[in-house]
N, C-alpha and C positions, 0 to 999 in steps of 0.2 A: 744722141750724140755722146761721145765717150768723152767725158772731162776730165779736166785734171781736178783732183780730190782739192777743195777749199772749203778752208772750216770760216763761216761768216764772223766778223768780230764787230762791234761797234768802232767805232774810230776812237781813236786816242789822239784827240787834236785838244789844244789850248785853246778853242773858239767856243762860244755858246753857238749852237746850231740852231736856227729855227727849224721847225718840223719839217717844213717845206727844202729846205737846204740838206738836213740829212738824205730825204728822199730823194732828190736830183745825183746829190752824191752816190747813195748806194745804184740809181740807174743807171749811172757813167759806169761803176763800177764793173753792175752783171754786162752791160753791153764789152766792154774793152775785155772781157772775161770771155762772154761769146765768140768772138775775133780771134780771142788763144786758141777756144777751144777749136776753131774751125782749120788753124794753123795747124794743132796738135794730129789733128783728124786726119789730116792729108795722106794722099796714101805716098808711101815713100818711094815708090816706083819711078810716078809719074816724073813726067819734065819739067821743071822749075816752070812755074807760072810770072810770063812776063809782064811787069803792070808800070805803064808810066806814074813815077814818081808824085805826081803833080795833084794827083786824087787823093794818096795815102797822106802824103802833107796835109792836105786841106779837112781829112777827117780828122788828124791829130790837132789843127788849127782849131777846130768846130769844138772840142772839147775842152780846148785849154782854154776858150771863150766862155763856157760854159763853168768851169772849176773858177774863171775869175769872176764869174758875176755870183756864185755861191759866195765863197770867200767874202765879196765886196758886200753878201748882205748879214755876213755873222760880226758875231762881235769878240776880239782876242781879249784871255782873262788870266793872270796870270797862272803859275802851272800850283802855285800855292792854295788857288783860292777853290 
């Protein structure tokens, strides 16, 4: 699959991460990256693919439940410390 060129970084967040929360985080990441690149890939020919709303909300629901229970188990530290 043809990607778009992304250079990996660590996060630059004010949270201490547990091990486990970085990891969840970078697999939202490559997944919703997957998803680009399947957009990207498309061939431009083709006819707009019709898709009820109501699935792609519910994937971006599925995630942002997923970002808030990460979140909910790090801990913020200031940007000084």
């Amino acid at each position: 699959m043809a990607g778009i060129a992304r250079k990996s970084q660590p996060l630059a967040l004010h949270y201490d991460l547990p091990e486990h929360a970085y990891r969840q985080l970078c697999e939202m990441r490559d997944a919703l990256w997957q998803l680009a690149d399947l957009a990207a890939s498309a061939d431009p020919k083709a006819k707009p693919l019709k898709v009820d709303a109501r699935p792609v909300f519910a994937c971006f629901a599925k995630y942002a439940e997923e970002l808030a229970a990460v979140l909910d188990s790090c801990q913020w530290r200031s940007p000084g410390n």
